[in-house]
Backbone as CSV, one residue per row, in Angstrom:
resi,resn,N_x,N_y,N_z,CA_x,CA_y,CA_z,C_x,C_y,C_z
1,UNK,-22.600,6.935,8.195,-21.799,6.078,9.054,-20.361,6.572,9.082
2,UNK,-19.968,6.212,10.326,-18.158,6.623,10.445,-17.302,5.670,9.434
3,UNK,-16.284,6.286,8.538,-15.638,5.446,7.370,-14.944,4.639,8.714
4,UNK,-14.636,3.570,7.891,-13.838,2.003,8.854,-11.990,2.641,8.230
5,UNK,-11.837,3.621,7.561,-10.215,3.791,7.476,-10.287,5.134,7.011
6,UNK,-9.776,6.023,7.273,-9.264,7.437,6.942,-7.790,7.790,6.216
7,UNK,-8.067,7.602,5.164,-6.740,7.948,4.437,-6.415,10.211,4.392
8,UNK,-5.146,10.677,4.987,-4.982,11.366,4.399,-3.865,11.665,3.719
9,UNK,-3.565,12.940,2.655,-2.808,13.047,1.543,-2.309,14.171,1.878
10,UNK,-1.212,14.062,1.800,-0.288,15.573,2.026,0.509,15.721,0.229
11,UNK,0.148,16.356,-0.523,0.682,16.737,-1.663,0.450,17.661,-2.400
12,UNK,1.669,18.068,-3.329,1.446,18.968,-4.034,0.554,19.297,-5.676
13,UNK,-0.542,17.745,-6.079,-1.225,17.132,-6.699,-2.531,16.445,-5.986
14,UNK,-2.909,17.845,-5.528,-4.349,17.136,-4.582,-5.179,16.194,-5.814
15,UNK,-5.023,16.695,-6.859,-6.044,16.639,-8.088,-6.015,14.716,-8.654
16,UNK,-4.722,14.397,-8.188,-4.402,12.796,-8.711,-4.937,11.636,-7.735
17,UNK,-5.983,12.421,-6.737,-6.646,11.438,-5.595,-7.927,11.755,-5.923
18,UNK,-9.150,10.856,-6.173,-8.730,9.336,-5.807,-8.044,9.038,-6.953
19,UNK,-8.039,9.723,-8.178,-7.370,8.146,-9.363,-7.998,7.251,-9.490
20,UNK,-7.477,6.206,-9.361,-8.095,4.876,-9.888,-8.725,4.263,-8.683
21,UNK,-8.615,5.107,-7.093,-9.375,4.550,-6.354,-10.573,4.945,-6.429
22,UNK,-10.745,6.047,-7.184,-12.182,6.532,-7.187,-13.321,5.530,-8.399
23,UNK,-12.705,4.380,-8.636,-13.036,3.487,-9.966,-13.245,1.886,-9.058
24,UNK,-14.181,1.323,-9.264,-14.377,-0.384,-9.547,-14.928,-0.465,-7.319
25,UNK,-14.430,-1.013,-6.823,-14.635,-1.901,-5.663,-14.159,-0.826,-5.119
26,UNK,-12.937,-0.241,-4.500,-12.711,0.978,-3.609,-13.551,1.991,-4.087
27,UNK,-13.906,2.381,-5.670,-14.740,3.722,-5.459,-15.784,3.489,-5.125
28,UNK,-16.742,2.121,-4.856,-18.028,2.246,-4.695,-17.922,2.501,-3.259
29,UNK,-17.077,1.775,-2.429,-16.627,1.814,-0.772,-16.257,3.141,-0.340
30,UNK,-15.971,4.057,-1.385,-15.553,5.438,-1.162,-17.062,6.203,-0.728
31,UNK,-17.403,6.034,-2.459,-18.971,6.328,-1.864,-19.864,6.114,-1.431
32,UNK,-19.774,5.269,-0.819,-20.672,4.682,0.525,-20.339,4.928,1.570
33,UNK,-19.021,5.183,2.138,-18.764,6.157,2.880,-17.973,4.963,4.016
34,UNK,-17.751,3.805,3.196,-17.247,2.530,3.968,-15.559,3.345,4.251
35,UNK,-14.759,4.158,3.129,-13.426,4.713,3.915,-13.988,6.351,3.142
36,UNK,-12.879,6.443,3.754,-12.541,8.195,3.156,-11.260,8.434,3.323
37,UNK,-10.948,9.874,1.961,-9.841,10.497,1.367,-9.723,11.776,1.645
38,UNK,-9.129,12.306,2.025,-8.930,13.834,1.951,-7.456,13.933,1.550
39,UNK,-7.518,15.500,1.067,-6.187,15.824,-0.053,-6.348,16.763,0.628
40,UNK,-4.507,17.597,1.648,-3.988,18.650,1.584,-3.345,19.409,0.850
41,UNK,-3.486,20.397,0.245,-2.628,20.764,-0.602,-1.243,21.376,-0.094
42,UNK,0.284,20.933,-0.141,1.135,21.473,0.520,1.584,22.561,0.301
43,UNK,1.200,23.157,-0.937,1.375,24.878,-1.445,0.314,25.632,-0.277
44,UNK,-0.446,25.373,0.036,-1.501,25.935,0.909,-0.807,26.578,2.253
45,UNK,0.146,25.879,2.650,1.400,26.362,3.880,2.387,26.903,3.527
46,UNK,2.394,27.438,2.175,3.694,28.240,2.251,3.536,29.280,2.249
47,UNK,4.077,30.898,2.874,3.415,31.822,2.812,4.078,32.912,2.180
48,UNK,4.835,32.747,0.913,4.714,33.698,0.165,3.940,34.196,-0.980
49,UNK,4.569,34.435,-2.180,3.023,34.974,-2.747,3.218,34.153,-3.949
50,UNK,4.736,32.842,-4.016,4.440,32.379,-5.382,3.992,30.849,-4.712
51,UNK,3.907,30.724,-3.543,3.203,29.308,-2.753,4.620,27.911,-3.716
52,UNK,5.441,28.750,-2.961,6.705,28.049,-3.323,6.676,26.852,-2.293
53,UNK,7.386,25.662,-2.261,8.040,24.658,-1.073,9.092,23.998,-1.157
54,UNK,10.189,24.446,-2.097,11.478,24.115,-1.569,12.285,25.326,-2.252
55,UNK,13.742,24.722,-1.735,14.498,25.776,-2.066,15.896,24.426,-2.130
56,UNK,16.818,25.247,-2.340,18.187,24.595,-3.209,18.953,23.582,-2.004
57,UNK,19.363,22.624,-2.419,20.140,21.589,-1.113,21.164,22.549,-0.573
58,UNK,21.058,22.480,0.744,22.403,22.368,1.877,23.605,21.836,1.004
59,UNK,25.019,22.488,0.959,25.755,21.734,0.507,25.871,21.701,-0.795
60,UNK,25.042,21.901,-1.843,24.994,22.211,-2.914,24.878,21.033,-3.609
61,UNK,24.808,21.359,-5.099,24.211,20.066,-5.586,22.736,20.065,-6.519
62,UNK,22.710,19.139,-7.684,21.284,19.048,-8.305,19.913,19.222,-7.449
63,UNK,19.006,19.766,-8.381,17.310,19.171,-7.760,17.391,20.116,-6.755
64,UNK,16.397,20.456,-5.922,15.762,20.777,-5.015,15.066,20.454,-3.792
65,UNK,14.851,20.684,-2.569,14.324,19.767,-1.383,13.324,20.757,-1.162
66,UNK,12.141,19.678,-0.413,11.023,20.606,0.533,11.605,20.998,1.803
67,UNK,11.077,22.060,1.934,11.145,22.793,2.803,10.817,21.843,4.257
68,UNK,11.419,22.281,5.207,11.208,21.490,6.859,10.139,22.280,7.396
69,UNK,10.150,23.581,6.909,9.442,24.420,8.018,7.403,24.574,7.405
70,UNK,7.862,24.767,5.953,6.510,23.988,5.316,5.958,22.733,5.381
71,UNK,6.515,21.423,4.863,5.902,20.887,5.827,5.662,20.289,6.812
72,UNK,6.223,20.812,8.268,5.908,20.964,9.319,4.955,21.234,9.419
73,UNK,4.669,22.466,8.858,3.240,22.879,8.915,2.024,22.031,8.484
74,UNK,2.199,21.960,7.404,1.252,20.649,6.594,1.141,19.549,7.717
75,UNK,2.160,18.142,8.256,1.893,17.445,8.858,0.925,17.742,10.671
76,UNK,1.732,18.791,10.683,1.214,19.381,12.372,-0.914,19.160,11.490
77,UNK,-1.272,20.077,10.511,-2.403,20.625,10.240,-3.069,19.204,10.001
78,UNK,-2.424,17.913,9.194,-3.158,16.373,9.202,-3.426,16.322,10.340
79,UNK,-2.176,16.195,11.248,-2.420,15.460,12.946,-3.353,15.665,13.434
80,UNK,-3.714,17.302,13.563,-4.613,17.905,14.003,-5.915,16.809,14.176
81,UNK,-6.047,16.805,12.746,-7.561,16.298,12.644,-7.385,14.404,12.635
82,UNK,-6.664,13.799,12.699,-6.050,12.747,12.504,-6.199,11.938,14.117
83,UNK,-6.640,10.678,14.444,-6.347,9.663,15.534,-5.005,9.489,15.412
84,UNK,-4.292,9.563,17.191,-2.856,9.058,17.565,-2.313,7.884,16.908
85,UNK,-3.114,7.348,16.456,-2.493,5.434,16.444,-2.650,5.967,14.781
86,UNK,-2.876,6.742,14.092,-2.655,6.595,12.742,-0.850,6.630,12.390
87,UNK,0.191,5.787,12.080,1.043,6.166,11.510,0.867,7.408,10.326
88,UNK,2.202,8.147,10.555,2.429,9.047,9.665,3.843,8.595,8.371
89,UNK,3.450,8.696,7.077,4.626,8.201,6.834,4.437,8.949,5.116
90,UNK,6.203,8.635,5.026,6.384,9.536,3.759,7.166,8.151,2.793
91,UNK,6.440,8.481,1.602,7.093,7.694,0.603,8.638,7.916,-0.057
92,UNK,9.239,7.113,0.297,10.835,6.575,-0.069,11.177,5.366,-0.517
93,UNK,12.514,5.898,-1.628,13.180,4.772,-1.660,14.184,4.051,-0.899
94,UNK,14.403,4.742,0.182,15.535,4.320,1.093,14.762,3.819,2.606
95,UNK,13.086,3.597,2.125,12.356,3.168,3.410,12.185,1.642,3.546
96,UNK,11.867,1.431,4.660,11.451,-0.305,4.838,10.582,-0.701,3.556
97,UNK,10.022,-1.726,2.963,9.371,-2.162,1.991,7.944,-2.458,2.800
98,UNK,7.096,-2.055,1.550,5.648,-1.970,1.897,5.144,-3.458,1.947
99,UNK,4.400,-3.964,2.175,4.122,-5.399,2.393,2.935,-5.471,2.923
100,UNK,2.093,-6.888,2.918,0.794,-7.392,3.389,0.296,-6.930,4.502
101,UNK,1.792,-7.293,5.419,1.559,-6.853,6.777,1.802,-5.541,7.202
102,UNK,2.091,-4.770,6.461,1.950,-3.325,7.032,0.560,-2.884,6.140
103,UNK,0.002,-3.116,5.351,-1.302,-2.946,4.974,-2.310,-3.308,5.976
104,UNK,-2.133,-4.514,6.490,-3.212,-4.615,7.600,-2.898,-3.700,8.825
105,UNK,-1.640,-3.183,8.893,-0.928,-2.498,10.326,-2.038,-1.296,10.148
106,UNK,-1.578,-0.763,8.716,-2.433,0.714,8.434,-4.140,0.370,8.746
107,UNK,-4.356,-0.673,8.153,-6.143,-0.850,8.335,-6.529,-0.800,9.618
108,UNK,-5.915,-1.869,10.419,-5.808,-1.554,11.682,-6.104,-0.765,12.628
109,UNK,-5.197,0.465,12.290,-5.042,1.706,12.621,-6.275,2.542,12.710
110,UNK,-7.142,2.170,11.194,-8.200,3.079,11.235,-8.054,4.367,10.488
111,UNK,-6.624,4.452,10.330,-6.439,5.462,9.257,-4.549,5.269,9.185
112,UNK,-3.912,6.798,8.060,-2.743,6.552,7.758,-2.565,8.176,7.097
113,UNK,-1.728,8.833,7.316,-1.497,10.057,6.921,0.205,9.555,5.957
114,UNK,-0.264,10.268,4.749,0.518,10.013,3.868,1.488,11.311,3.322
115,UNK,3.027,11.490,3.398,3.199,12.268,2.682,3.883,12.116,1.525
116,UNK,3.479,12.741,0.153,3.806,12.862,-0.975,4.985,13.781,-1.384
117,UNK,6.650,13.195,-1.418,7.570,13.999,-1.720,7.581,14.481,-3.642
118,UNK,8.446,15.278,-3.441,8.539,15.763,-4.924,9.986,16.144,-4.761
119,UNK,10.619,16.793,-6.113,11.653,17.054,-6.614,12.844,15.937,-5.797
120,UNK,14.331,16.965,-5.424,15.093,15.446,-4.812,14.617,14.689,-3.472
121,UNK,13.575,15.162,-3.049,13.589,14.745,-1.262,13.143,16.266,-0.549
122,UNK,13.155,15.524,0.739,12.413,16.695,1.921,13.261,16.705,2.620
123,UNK,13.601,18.157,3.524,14.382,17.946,4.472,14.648,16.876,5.614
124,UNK,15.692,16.563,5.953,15.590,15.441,6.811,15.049,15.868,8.318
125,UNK,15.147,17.209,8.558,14.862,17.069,9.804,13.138,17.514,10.601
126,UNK,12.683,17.758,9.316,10.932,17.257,9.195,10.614,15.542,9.325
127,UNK,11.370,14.935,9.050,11.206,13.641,8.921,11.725,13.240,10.601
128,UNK,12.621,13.358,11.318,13.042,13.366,12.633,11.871,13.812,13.848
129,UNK,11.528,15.546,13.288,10.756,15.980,14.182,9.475,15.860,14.182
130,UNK,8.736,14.803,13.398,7.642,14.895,13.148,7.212,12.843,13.325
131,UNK,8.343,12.633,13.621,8.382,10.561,13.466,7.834,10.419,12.653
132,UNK,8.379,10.577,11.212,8.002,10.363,9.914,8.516,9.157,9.449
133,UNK,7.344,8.119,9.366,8.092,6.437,8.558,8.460,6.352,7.463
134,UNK,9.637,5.927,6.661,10.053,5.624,5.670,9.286,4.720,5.127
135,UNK,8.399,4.234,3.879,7.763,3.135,3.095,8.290,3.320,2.097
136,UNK,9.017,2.286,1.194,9.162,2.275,-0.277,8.108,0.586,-0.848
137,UNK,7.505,1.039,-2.309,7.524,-0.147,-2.583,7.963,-0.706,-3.989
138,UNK,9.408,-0.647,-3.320,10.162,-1.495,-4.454,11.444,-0.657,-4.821
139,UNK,12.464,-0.959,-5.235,13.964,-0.516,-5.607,13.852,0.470,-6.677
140,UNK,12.885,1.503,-6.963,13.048,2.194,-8.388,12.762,3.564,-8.040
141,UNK,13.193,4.414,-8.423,12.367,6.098,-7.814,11.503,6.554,-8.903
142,UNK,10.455,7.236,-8.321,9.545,7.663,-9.099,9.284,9.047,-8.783
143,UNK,8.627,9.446,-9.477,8.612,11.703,-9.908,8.295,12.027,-8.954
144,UNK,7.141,11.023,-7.941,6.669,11.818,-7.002,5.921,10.450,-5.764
145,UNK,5.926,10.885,-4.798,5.102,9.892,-4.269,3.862,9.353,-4.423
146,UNK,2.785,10.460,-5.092,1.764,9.874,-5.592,1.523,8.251,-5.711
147,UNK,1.640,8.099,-7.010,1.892,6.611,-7.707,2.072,5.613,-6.668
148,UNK,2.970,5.758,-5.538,3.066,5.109,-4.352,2.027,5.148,-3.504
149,UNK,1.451,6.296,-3.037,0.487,6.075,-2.295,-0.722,5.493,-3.025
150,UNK,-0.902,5.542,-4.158,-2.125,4.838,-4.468,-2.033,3.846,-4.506
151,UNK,-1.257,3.121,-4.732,-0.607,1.414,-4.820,-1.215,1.103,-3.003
152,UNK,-0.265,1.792,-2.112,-0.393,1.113,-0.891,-1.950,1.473,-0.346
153,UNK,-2.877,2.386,-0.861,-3.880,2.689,-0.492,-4.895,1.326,-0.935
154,UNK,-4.811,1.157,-2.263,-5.626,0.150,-2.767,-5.054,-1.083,-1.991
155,UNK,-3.897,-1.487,-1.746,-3.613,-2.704,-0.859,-4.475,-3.202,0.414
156,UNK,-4.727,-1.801,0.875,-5.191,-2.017,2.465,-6.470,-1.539,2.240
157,UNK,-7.113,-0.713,1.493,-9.007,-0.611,1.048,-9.773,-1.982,0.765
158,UNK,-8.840,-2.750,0.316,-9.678,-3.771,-0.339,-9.520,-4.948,0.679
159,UNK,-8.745,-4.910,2.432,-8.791,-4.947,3.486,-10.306,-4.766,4.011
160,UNK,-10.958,-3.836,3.880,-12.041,-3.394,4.891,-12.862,-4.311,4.359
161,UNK,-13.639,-4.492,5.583,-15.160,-5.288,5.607,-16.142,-4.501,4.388
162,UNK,-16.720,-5.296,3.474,-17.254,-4.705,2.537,-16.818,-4.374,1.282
163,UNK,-15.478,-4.215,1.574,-15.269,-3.900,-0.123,-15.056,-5.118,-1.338
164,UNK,-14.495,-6.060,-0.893,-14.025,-6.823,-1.743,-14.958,-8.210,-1.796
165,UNK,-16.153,-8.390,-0.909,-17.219,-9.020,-0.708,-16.397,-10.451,0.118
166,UNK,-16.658,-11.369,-0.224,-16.571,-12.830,0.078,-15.319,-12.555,0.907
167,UNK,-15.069,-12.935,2.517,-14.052,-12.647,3.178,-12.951,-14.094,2.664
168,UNK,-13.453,-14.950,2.557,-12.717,-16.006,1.664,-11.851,-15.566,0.631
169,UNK,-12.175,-14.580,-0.075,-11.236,-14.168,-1.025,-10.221,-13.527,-1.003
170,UNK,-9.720,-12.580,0.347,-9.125,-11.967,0.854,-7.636,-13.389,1.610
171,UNK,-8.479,-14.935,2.212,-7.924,-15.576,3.051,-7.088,-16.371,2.040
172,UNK,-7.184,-16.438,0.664,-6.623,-17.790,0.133,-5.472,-16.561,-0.852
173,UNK,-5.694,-15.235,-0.848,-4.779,-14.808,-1.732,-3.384,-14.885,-1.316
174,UNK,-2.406,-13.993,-2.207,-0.820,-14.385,-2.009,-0.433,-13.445,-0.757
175,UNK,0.554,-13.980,-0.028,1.014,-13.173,1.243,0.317,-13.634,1.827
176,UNK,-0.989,-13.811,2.127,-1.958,-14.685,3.608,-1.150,-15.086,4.179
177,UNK,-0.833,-16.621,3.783,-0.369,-17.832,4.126,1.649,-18.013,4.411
178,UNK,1.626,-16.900,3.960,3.299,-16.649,3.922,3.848,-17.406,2.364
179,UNK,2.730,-17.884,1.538,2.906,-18.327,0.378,2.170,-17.524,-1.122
180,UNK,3.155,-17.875,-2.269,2.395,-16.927,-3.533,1.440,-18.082,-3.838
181,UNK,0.503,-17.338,-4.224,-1.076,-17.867,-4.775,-0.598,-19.070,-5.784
182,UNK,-1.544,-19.952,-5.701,-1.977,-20.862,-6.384,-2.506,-20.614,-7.943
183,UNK,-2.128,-21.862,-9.118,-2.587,-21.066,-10.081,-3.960,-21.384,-10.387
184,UNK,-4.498,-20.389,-11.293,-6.568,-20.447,-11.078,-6.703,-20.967,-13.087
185,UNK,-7.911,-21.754,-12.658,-8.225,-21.621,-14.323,-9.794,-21.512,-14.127
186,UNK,-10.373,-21.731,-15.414,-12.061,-21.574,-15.077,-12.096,-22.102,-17.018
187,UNK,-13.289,-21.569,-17.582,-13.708,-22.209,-18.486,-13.304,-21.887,-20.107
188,UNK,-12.954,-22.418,-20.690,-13.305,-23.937,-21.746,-12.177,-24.799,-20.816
189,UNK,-12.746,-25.525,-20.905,-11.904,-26.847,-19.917,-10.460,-27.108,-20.972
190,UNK,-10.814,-26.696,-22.318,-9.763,-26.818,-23.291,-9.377,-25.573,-23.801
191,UNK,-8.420,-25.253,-23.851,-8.040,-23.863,-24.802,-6.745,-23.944,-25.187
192,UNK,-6.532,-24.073,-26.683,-5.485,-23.945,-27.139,-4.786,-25.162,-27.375
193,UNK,-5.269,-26.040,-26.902,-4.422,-28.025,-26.251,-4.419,-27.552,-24.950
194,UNK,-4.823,-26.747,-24.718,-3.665,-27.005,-22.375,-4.966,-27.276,-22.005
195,UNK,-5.640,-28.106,-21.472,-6.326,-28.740,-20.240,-6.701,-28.302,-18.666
196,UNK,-7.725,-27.963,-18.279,-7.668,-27.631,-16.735,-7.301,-29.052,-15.815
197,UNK,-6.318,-28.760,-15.096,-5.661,-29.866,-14.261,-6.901,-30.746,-13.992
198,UNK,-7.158,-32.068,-13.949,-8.029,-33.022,-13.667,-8.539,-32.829,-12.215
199,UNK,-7.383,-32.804,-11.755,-8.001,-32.671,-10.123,-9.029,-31.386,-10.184
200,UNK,-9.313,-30.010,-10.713,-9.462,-29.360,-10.068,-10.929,-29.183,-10.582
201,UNK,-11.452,-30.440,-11.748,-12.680,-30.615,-12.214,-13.189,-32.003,-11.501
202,UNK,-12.565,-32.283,-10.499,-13.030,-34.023,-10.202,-14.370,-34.168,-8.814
203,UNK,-14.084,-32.864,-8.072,-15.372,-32.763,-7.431,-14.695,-33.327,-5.577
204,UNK,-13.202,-33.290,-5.818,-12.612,-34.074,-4.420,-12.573,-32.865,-4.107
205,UNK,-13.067,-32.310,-2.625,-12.487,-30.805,-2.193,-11.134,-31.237,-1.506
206,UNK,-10.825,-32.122,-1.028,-9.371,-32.801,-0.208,-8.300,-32.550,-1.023
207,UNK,-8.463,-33.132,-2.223,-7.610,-33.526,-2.878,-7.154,-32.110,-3.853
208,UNK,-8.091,-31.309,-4.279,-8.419,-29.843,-4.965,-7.446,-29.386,-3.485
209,UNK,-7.576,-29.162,-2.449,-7.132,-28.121,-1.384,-5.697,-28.509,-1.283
210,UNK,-4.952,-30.082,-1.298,-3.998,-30.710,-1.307,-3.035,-29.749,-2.873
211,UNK,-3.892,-30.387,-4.073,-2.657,-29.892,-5.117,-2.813,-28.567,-5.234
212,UNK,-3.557,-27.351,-4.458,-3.555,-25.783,-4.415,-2.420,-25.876,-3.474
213,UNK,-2.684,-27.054,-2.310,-1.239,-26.045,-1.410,0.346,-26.672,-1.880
214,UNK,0.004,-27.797,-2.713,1.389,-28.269,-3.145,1.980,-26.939,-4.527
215,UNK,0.801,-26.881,-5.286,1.526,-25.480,-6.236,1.638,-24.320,-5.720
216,UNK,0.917,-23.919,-4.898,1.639,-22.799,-3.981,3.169,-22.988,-3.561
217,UNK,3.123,-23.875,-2.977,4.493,-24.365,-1.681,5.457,-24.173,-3.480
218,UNK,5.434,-25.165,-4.344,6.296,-24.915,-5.659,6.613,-23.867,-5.762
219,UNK,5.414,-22.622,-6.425,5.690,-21.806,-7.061,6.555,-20.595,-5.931
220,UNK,5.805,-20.569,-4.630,6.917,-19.738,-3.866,8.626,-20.077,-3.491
221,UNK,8.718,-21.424,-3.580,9.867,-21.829,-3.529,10.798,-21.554,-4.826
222,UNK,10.560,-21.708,-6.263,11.269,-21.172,-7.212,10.980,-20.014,-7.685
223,UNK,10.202,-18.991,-7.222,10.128,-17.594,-7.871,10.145,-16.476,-6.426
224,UNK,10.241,-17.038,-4.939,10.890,-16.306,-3.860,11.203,-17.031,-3.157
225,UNK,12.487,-17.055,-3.651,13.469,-18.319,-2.400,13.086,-17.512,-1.085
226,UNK,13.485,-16.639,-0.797,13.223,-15.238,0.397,12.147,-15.795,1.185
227,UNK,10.975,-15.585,0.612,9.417,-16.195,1.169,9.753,-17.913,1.441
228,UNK,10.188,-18.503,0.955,10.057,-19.836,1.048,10.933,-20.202,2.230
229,UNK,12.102,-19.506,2.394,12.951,-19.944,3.594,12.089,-19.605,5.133
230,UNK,11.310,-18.112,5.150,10.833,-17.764,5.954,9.320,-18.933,6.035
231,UNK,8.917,-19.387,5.446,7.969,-20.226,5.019,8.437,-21.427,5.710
232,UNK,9.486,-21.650,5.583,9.811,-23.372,6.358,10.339,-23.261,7.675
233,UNK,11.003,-21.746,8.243,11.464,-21.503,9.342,9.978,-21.812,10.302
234,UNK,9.154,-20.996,9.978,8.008,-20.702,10.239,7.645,-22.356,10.359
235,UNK,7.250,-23.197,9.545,6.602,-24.144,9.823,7.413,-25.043,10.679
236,UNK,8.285,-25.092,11.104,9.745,-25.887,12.129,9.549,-24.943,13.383
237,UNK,9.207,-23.572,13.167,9.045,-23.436,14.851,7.520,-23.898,15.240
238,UNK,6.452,-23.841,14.504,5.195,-24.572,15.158,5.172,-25.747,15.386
239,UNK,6.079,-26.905,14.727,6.323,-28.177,15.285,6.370,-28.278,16.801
């Protein structure tokens, strides 16, 4: 069968894909053939004989940048084989923030071509000539983009029909609703002295669905004021 999402990998660590997607609920969906991965290697486009890809900053200065004209090459060689509507995008810290809704944007899509920077950054004007999207997820830099793309890969795999089973489970998690999840308990009804909330053993589904959306509405309001303002804007324009 045709995979339902096409992930590809532009890096210089073909070897760190899948990782941990190749493990639990995405690897069985891997091998079933529900998505698929492919790894470019970006040494593969460079054409001298030590399969070098950067060289020293413009301007001078620490660290090292990739090369524009390598990968150029690399992204042109994804496209190739790649659907139009797949965004192309390179992991940054100076990019928009990754989120729920650009996970479904990518699923969407049907696929997502990923590139994996290394040392200080890539030239900027590979990123210009090629409409390369900025994604970061989260304020911290890391060695390489890797680590990033697997984060946002598993976000949006466990998206597809099939992987994560019960489509219910996908509808009540955090971000759905524009609210953080509700808190869960399950069994010894006692542990430790703490008690499972009464309501949520009493057999009322009304009243169970009532105090899930009142501790939601709580807990997003004191741990993301951010979410919670957009949360009440939101419910004042559907009035």
């Amino acid at each position: 069968m045709n995979p339902l999402f096409t992930a590809q990998i532009l890096t210089l660590f073909p070897e760190m894909f899948p990782g941990p997607l190749g493990a639990s609920l995405a690897g069985r969906g891997l091998e079933a053939g529900k998505w698929a991965l492919k790894t470019l290697d970006i040494r593969d486009f460079s054409s001298d004989k030590h399969r070098s890809v950067d060289d020293t900053p413009a301007g001078g200065g620490p660290g090292m940048v990739m090369r524009a004209d390598i990968l150029g090459k690399a992204i042109d060689a994804a496209k190739a084989g790649a659907d139009p509507k797949w965004p192309v995008v390179y992991m940054s810290p100076r990019g928009r923030k990754f989120d729920q809704a650009e996970a479904k944007r990518w699923q969407q899509a049907g696929g997502v071509t990923l590139l994996c920077g290394r040392f200080e950054g890539v030239d900027e004007r590979v990123l210009e000539a090629r409409d390369v999207e900025e994604i970061s997820i989260g304020d911290f830099v890391l060695s390489g983009g890797e680590p990033a793309a697997l984060v946002m890969l598993d976000a949006v795999v466990r998206l597809l029909p099939g992987i994560m089973g019960a489509a219910e489970t996908l509808v009540e998690e955090s971000f759905e609703s524009g609210l953080l999840e509700y808190p869960h308990y399950t069994r010894p009804q006692v542990w430790e002295g703490r008690e499972i909330p009464d309501v949520l053993t009493s057999g009322h589904h009304g009243k169970v669905a009532e105090w899930r959306q009142t501790k939601a509405e709580e807990i997003t309001r004191i741990r993301r004021p951010d979410m919670w303002s957009s949360y009440v804007r939101d419910k004042k324009e559907k009035v």
